[in-house]
ZAMARGU-4260 file (C-alpha; in steps of 0.2 Angstrom, whole numbers, plus 5000, padded with zeros to 4 digits):
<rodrens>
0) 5000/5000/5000 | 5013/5012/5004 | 5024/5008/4988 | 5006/5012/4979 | 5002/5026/4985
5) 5021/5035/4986 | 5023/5029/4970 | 5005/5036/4963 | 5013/5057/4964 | 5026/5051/4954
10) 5015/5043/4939 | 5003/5059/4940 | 5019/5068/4937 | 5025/5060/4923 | 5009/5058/4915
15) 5007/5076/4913 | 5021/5079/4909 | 5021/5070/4894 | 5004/5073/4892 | 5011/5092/4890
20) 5025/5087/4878 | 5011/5079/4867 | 5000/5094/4865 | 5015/5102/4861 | 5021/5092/4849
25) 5007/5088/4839 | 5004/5107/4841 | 5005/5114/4824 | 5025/5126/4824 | 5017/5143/4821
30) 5006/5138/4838 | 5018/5133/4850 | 5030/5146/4847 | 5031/5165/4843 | 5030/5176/4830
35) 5033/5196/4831 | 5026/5206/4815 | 5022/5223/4809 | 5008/5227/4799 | 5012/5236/4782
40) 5025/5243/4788 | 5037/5251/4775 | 5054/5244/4772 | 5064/5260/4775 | 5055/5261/4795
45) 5067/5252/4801 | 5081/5257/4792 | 5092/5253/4774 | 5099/5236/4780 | 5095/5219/4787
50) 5105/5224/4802 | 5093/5235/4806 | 5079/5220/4805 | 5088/5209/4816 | 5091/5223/4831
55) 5071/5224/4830 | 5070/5207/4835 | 5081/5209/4849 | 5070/5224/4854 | 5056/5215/4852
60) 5061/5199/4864 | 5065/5210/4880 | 5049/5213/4881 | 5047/5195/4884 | 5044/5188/4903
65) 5058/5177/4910 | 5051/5163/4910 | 5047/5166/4890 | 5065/5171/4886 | 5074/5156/4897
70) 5062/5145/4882 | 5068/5153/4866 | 5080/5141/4857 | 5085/5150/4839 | 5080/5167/4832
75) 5074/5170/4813 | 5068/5186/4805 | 5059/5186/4787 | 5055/5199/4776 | 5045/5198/4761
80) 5037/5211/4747 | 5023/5217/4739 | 5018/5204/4727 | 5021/5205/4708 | 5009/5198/4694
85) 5018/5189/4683 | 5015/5193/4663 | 5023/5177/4654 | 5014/5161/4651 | 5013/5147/4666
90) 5002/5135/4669 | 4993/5146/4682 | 4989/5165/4683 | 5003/5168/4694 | 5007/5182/4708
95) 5026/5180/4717 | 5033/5190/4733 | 5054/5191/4734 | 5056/5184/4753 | 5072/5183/4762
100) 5074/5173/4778 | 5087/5173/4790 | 5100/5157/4790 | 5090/5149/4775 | 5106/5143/4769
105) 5108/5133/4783 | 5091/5126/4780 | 5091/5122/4762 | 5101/5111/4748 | 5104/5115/4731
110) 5097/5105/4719 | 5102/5116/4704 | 5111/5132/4701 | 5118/5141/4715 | 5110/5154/4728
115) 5103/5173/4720 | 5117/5185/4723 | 5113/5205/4720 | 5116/5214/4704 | 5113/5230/4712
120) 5092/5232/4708 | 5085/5248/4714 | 5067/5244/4710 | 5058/5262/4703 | 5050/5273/4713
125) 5033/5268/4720 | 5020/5283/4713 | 5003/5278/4722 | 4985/5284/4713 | 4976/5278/4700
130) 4979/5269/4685 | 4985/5279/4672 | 4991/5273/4652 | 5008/5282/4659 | 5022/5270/4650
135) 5031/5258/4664 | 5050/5263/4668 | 5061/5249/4662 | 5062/5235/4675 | 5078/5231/4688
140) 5084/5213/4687 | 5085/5203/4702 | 5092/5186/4705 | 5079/5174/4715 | 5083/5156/4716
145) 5066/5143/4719 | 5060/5126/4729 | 5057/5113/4718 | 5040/5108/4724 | 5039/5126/4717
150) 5050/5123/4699 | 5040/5109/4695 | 5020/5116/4700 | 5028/5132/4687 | 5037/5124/4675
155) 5052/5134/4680 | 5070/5131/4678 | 5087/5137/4681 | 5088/5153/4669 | 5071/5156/4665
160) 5067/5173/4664 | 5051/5183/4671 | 5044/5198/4671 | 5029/5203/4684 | 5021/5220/4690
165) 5018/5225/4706 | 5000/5221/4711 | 4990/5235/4716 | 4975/5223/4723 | 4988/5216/4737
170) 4981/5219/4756 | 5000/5227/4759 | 4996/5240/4746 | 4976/5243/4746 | 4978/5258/4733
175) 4981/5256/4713 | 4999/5260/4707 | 4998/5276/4694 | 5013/5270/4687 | 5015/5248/4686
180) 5031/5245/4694 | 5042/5232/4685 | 5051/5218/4689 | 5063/5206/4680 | 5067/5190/4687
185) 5079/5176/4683 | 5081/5159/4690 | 5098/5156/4697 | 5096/5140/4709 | 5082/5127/4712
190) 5084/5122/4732 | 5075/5107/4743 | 5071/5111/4762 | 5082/5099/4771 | 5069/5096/4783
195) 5052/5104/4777 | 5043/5101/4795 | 5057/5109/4807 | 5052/5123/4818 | 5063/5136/4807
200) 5051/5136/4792 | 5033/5140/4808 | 5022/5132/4797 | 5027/5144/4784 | 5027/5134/4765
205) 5027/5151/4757 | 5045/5148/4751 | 5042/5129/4748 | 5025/5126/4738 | 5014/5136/4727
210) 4998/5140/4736 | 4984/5136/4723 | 4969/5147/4727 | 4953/5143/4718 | 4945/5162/4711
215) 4930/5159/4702 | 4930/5147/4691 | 4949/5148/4688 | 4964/5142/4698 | 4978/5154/4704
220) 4995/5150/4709 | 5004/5162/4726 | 5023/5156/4729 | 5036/5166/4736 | 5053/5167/4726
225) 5070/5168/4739 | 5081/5184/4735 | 5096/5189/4739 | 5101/5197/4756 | 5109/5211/4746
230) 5096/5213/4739 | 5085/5220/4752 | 5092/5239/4752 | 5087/5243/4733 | 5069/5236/4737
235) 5069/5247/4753 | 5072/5262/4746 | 5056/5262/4737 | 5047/5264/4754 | 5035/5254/4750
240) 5025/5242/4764 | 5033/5225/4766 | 5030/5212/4780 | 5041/5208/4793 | 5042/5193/4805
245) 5053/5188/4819 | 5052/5171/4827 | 5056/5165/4841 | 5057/5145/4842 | 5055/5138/4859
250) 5061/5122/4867 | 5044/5116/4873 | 5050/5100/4876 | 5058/5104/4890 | 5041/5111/4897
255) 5035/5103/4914 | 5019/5103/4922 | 5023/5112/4937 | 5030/5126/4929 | 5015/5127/4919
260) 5004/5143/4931 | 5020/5154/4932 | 5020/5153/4912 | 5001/5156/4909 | 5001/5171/4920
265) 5017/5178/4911 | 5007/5174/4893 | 4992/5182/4899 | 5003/5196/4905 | 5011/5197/4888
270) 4996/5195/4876 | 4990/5212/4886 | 5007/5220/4883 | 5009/5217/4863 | 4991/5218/4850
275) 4984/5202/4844 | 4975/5196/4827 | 4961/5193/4839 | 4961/5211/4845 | 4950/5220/4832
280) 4954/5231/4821 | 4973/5233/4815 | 4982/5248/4809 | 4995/5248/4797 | 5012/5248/4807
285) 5005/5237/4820 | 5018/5226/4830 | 5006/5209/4833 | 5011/5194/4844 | 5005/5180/4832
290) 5006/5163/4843 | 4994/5149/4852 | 5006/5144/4866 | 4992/5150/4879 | 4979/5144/4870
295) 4989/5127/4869 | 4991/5130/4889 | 4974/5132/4893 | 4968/5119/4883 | 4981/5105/4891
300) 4975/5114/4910 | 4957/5108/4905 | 4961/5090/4898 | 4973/5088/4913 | 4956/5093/4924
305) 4946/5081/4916 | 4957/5067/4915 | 4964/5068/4933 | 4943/5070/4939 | 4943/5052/4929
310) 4960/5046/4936 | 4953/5050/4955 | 4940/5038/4954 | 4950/5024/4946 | 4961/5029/4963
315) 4949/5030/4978 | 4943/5011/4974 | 4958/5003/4978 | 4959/5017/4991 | 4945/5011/5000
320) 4950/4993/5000 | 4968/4995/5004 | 4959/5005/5021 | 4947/4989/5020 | 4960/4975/5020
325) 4973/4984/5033 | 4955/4987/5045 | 4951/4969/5042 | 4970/4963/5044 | 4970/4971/5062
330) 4954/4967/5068 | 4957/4947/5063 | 4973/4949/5072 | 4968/4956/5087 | 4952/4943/5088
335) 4967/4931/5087 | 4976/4936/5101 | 4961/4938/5113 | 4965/4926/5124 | 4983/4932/5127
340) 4974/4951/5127 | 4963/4945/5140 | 4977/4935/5150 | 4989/4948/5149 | 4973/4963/5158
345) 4971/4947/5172 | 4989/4948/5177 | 4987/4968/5181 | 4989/4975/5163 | 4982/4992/5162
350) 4974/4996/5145 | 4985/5009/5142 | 4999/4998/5144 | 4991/4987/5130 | 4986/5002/5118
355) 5006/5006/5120 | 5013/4990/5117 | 5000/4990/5099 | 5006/5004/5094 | 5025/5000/5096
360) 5023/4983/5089 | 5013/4990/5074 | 5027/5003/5069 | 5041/4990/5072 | 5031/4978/5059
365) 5023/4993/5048 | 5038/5004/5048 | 5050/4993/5038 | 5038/4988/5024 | 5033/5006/5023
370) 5051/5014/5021 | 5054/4998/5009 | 5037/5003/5000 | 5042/5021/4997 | 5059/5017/4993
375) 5053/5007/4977 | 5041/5021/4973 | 5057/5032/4972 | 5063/5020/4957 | 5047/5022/4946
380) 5050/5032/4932 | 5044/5052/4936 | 5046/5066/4942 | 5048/5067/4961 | 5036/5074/4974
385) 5034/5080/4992 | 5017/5069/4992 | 5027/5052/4990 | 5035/5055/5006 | 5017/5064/5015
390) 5007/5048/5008 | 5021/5035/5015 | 5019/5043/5031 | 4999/5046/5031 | 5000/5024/5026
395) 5010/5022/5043 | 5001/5032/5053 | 4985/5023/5046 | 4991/5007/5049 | 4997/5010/5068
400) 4981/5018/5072 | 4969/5005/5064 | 4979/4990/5075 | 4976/5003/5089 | 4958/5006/5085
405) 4953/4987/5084 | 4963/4984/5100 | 4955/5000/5110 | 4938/4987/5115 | 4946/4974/5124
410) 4959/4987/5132 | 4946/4999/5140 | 4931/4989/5145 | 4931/4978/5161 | 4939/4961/5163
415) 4923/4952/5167 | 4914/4959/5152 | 4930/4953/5140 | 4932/4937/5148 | 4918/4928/5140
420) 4914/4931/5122 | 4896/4939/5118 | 4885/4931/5107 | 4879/4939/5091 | 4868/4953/5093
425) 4850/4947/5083 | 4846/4965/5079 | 4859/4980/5074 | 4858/4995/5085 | 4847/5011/5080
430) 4864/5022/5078 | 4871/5008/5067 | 4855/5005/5053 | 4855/5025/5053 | 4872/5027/5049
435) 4869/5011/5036 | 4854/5018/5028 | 4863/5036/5026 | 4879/5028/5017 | 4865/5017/5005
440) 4856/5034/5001 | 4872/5043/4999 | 4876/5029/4988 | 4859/5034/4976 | 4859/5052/4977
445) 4876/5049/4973 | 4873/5039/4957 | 4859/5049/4952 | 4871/5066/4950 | 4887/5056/4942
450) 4874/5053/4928 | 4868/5069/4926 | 4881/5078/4930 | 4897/5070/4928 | 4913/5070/4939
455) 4916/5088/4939 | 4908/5104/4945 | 4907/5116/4928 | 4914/5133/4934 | 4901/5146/4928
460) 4907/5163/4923 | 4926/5161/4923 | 4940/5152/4912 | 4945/5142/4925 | 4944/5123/4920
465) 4931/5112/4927 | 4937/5106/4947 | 4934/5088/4952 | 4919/5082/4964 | 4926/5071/4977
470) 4910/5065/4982 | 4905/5061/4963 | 4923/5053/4961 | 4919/5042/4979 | 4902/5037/4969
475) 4906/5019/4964 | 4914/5014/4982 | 4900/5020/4989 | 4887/5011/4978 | 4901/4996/4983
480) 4899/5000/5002 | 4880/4999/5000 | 4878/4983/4992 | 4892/4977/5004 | 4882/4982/5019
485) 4864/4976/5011 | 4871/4960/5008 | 4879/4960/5028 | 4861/4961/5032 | 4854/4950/5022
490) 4868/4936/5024 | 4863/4932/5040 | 4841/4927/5038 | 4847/4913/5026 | 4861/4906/5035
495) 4852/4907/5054 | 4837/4896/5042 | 4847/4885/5034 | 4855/4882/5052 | 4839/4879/5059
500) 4835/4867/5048 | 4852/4860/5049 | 4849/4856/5069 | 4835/4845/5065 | 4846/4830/5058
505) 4856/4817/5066 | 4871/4824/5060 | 4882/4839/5066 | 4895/4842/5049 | 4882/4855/5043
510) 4877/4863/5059 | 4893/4865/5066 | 4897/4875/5049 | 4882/4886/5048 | 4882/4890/5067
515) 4900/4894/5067 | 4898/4907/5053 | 4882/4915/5060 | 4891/4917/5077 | 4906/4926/5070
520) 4898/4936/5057 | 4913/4948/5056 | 4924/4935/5049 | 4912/4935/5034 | 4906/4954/5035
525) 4923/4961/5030 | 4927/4948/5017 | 4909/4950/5010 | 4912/4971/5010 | 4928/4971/5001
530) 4920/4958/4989 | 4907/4969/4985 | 4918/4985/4982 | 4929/4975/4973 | 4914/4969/4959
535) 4909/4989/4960 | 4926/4995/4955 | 4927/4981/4942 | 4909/4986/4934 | 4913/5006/4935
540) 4930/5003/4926 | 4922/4993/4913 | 4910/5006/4910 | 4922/5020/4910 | 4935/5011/4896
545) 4921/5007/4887 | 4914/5023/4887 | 4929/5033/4883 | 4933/5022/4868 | 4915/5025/4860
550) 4917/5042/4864 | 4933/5043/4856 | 4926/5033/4840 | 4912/5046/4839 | 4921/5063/4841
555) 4931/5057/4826 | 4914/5051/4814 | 4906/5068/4821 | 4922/5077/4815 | 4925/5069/4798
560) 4909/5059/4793 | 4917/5047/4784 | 4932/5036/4785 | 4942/5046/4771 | 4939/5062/4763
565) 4944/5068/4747 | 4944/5086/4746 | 4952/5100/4734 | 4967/5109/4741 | 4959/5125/4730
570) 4942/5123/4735 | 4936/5122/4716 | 4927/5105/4711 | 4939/5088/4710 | 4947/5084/4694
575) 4935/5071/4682 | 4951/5059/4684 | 4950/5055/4704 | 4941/5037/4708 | 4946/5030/4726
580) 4937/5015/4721 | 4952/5011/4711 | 4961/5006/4728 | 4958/4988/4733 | 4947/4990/4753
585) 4935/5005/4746 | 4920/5000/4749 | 4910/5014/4747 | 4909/5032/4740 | 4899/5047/4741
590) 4900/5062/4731 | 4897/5079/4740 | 4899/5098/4736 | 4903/5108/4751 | 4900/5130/4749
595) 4907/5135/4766 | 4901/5154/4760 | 4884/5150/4750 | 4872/5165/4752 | 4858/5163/4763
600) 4842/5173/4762 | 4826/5167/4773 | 4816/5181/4765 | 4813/5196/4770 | 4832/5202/4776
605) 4848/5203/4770 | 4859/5190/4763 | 4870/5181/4775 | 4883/5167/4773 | 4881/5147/4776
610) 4889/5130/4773 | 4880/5121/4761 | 4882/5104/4762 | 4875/5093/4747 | 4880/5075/4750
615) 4871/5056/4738 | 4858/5051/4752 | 4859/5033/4748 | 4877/5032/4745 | 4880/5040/4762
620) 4871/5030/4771 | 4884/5014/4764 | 4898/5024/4769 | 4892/5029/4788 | 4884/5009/4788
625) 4885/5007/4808 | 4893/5021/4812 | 4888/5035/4825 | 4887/5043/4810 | 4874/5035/4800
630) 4862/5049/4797 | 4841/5045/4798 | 4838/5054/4782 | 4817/5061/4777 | 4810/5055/4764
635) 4813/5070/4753 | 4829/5066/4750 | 4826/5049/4743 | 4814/5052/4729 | 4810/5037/4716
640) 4812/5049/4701 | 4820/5067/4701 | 4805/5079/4696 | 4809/5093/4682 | 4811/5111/4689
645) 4820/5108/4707 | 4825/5124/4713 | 4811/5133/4712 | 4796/5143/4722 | 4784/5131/4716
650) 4798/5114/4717 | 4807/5118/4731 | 4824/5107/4734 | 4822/5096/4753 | 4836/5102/4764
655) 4841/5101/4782 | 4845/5114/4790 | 4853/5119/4807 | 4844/5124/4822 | 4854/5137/4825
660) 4857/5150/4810 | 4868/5164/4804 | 4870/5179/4819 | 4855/5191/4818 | 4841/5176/4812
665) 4826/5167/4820 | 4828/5147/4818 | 4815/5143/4804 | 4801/5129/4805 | 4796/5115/4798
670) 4790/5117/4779 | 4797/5136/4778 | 4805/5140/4763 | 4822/5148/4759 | 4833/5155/4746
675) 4853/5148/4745 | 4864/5156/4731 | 4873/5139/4722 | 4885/5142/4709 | 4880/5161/4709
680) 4860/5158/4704 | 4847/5156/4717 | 4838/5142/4722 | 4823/5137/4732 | 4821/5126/4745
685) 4811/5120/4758 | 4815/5113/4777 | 4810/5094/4781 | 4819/5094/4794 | 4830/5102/4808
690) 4845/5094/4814 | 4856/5103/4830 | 4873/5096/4822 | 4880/5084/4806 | 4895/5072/4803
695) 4909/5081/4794 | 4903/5101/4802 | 4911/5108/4816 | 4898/5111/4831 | 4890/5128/4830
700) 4893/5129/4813 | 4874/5136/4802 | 4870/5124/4789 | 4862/5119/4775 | 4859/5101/4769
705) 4853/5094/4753 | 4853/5079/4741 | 4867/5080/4731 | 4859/5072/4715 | 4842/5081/4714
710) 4853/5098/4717 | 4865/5093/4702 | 4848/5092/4692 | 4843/5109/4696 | 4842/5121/4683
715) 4860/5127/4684 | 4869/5136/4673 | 4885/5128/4675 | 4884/5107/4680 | 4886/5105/4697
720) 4905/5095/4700 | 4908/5086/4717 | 4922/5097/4728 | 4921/5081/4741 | 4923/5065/4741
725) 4918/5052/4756 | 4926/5037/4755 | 4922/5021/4767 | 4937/5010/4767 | 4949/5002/4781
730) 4965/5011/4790 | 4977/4998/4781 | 4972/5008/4764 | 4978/5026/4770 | 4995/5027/4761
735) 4989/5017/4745 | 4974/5030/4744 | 4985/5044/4747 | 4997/5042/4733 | 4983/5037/4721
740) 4972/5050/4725 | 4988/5062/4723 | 4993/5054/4706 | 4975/5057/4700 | 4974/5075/4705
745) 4989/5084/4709 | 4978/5097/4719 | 4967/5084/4728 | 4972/5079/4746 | 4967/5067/4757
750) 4961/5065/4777 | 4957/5053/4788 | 4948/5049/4801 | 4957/5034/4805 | 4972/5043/4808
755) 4961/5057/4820 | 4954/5041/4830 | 4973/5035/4834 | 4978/5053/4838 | 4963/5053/4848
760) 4966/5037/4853 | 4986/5036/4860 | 4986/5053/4866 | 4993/5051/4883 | 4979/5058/4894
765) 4969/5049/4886 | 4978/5033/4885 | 4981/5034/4904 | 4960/5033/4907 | 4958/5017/4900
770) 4979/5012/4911 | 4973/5016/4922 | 4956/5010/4928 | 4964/4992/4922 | 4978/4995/4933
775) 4963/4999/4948 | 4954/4983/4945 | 4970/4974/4947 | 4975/4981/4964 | 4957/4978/4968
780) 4958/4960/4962 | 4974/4959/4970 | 4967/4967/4986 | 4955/4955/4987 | 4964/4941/4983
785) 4976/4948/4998 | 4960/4949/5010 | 4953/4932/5007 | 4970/4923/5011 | 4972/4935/5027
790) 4957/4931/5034 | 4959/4913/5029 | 4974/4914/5039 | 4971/4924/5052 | 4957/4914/5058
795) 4964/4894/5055 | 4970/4896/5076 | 4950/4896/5077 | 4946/4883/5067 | 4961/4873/5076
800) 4952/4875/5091 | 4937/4872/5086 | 4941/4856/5078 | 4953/4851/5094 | 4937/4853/5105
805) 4924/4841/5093 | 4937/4828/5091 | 4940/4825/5110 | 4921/4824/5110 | 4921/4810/5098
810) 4918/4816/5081 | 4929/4805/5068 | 4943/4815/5055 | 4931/4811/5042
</rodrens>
């Protein structure tokens, strides 16, 4: 007991603390550390060199806490321009920004060419206003080397030659250029990101891929080409706004739990200090703190909460039964030694004397086992705490004091009354059935609130995370203690009857037995107790794995709806060419078009924004077979034959639609009608049915669902293309349906649910629920199994006797 419970501080420890390290590390880079950046500021601001960019950094990081500062790791800066339309023929409408980043060289590999050098550039000057046919000035060349994710989504190579304009419809600029500002670019070197997922790059692919945007009807190809460092004064000089970012990696894995308030307080404390994305609105120079370290913090402080709530019940049982077995273990022991007890007060012994000599024989047996037990606690894996040594203390003290306790009757009442033993008492005294029937009703109230309420208590009003309910947590060994002492009760009435009937035959084998356990019902009482909490800690942590695995199973159907999706990195509908079926395990697909900005009109007021969701009802329904998913669809959506006109005041299309609707609208009713902007023309449709929330649609979320097929035969004007595709299949399946998907479509991407359920799955908070109510029902079994034996033990000197006495009356051995 004491190597458990020392040992338990150290566990907690290290589970959160590598419940820390896992948020962190599967915490996006651009969240988990820092980012300082200005907001169109012009390049010249902060002076003509790169110099001059780095001091700001340093600037900006003393106005960091302490505790902040002792984190950061490495240091980076990036600077990157206006963007530039560029004129010659690629296989996408192109824009590029020239970006340099501090230490890229360290960072990168040359696959081709050589790093940009400068040529000594001085882009012209930048004349702001309207457009005008004013004739360009001739363009400055500037060297820019390329990724080769880049090269080859381009078609670029090593001496190619482009000319762009600067882009008067870039956020940095916000006003037209009077006179188009030129640029003339050559390839000089095609690079390869030695490690495309280290914290250097935060998340950042800008100078790794081309970021295809769907516009329209038309695909548009962002990338960011790498210029010289050289370069930066000649593009300075023309003042016009550039975006600057330092960052600030951080070495979270060296985070602990223990140090975690000091640092929520100091990134509270900061956030206040330096503006926020999340702040309103932003003015041009601005100095934003872009990071989600404290909301990474906050979110691990709540998950901590909930699972330690969890984690306390899986610990009280075999709580309560070690504090059963050692109560049992001491009153067995002294029953045992009554006679010597009672000798020992004939010949003079005070009962002071005898309380004494307890309590020093109890330390001199439960002092060794408990330094033993919390000196093997100190090898488990963890970090250390003060509670080991305060728990392996509270384990002797309990120990000595319940020997005490059990021997404190037959030290302070008179020799006569302990001389002779008293029979058992037919009926239980008022005081004891009161104090019984209020643990049984504790034990129901108690199970009525852990079903409606849960183990914690919610904290209204504040951010503070939920706080544990002891008495919720103590709900299953009290449910235990109530059976326990029902069944003490109850025991008894059956085993006096079948004694009864036992004394009216000839012999005395079956008697002697039932008299014998009727008499000392104690000897079964505390066997039969820690029985019973023993099959109530075993139901609860039955429940609770289950539970947590189903829960688990659900979040990720509710969050993806299907096993796999398919979806367009642009947005735009999938290419013609993309087939999951063609991977052997697929088993099912269903087609969908998703419009996370369709507009909205309920009639009467102004168009808002919705998702619109159209999804095949019958194929859907195979993908989500048995699932928590599986929708329960209204018979509108599964019509025999699609009728002509859909769409229309007089035809309505069936949807779904959310309970909850955009801000500033009244939840419409059944049969109400409603106007949703598909593929830019309105169409009509008509609500069979409200739904609070739908697989695949983040909670909260207004939407709009309808039957894919019968809105692709709705008078559009364009045919309406799936931008979706959900896909029912197996995990094993996940890299071969990636790579095909990828070879079909080279802007198509792929997510599973699969993947989200494991994450969900083996994260170690959660992982240590279902740990560790298995590792509670095996101390309890082991507990029990411990109990049994002891009182087996403890109470073979009685038996002994027993037998001694009926053999010298003449029973035979048999």
């Amino acid at each position: 007991t004491t190597f458990l419970l020392a040992a338990a501080p150290r566990l907690l420890n290290r589970l959160a603390d590598d419940g820390l390290r896992h948020e962190m590390s599967t915490a996006p880079d651009s969240q988990r550390n820092v980012q300082v950046s200005t907001v169109d500021l012009p390049a010249g601001q902060l002076g003509a060199n790169l110099g001059a960019v780095e001091r700001q950094g340093e600037a900006h990081e003393e106005r960091f806490p302490a505790s902040l500062r002792g984190l950061i790791t490495a240091r980076s800066f990036t600077v990157e321009t206006v963007r530039f339309q560029i004129v010659n023929s690629l296989p996408y409408p192109t824009f590029v920004s020239l970006s340099h980043q501090s230490r890229v060289a360290d960072q990168v590999e040359l696959v081709d060419g050589r790093l940009p050098t400068s040529l000594g550039g001085n882009l012209p000057a930048a004349v702001l206003g309207f457009r005008t046919t004013a004739p360009p000035p001739e363009p400055e060349h500037f060297e820019v080397a390329i990724s080769r994710p880049i090269a080859e989504t381009l078609d670029l190579a090593v001496g190619d030659q482009l000319l762009g304009y600067a882009d008067g419809d870039d956020p940095m600029v916000r006003f037209a250029f009077e006179v188009p500002i030129p640029i003339a670019l050559e390839v000089v070197g095609v690079f390869a990101a030695r490690d495309p997922a280290d914290d250097y790059w935060h998340d950042d692919v800008g100078l790794q891929e081309v970021n295809l945007v769907g516009i329209g009807d038309s695909t548009v190809a962002f990338a960011s080409f790498l210029m010289a460092p050289d370069d930066y004064p000649g593009i300075a000089a023309v003042q016009l706004p550039e975006r600057f970012r330092w960052r600030y990696q951080l070495a979270t894995d060296q985070l602990t739990a223990d140090g975690l308030d000091a640092l929520v307080v100091d990134m509270r404390r900061l956030e206040g200090e330096f503006r926020t994305a999340s702040a309103g609105f932003i003015q041009r120079g601005d100095v934003l703190l872009e990071t989600g370290l404290l909301a990474i913090l906050e979110r691990f402080e709540s998950k901590r909460a909930a699972s330690a709530a969890v984690l306390s019940v899986a610990g009280i049982g075999p709580l309560a039964l070690a504090f059963g077995a050692t109560a049992m273990v001491a009153i067995l022991l002294v029953n045992r030694r009554r006679a010597a007890l009672v000798l020992t007060r004939g010949r003079g012994a005070s009962g002071g004397l005898l309380l004494g000599v307890q309590a020093w024989e109890a330390l001199l047996v439960a002092g060794p086992a408990a330094i033993l037990g919390f000196a093997l606690a100190s090898l488990v894996p963890g970090r250390g705490s003060a509670a080991s040594g305060i728990l392996a203390g509270v384990t002797l003290a309990g120990a000595t004091l319940l020997l005490v306790g059990a021997t404190w009757p037959l030290a302070r009442r008179t020799l006569g009354v302990i001389e002779r033993e008293a029979p058992p008492a037919l009926r239980p005294s008022p005081r004891r059935l009161v104090l019984e029937l209020t643990a049984i009703g504790l034990a129901v109230a108690g199970a009525f609130l852990l079903r409606q309420r849960g183990l914690t208590i919610s904290s209204a009003g504040d951010d503070e995370p939920a706080r544990f309910d002891p008495f919720l947590g103590a709900v299953p060994v009290l449910i235990g203690l109530a059976v326990g002492l029902v069944a003490v009760r109850i025991y008894p009435i059956p085993v006096r009857a079948l004694g009864w009937l036992a004394a009216r035959r000839r012999d005395l084998v079956p008697v002697l037995g039932l008299r014998t356990v009727g008499r000392h019902s104690s000897i079964v009482a505390l066997p039969l107790l820690v029985l019973m909490l023993t099959a109530a800690i075993g139901a609860f942590s039955s429940v609770v794995v289950a539970t947590v695995d189903r829960g688990q199973l659900t979040a990720s159907w509710q969050e993806f709806g299907a096993d796999y999706l398919v979806e367009s990195e642009t947005g735009l509908a999938l290419g013609a060419g993309v087939d999951p079926t063609a991977v052997d395990g697929v088993s099912a697909v269903a087609r969908g078009y998703r419009d996370p900005v369709a507009g909205f009109d309920p009639g009467g007021t102004e168009t808002r924004t919705i998702l619109l969701f159209a999804v095949e009802p019958a194929a859907y329904r195979e993908v989500t077979a048995g699932s928590p998913a599986q929708p329960d669809w209204p018979i509108a959506f599964e019509p025999s034959t699609v009728s002509p006109g859909l769409g229309t005041v007089d035809n309505p299309l069936p949807a779904l639609i959310s309970r909850r609707l955009p801000l500033g609208l009244r939840p419409l009713q059944q049969g109400a009608t409603f106007q949703v902007t598909v593929k830019t023309q309105p169409l009509t449709f008509e609500v069979v049915g409200i739904r609070t929330e739908f697989p695949g649609i983040a909670p909260g979320t207004p939407f709009v669902i309808a039957p894919f097929d019968q809105l692709a035969n709705a008078p559009l004007r364009d045919a309406l293309r799936p931008t979706v595709m959900l896909v029912r299949g197996p995990a094993g399946i996940e890299d071969a349906l990636r790579t095909t998907v990828r070879q079909q479509s080279v802007t198509s991407r792929l997510v599973s649910r699969h993947a989200r359920y494991a994450e969900l799955h083996d994260a170690p908070l959660s992982a240590a629920i279902a740990s560790g109510f298995r590792l509670s029902l095996a101390v309890a079994a082991a507990y029990t199994a411990l109990t049994i034996v002891a009182a087996v033990t403890l109470t073979a000197g009685r038996r002994s006797r027993d037998l001694a006495y009926l053999r010298t009356l003449g029973v035979t051995r048999r």
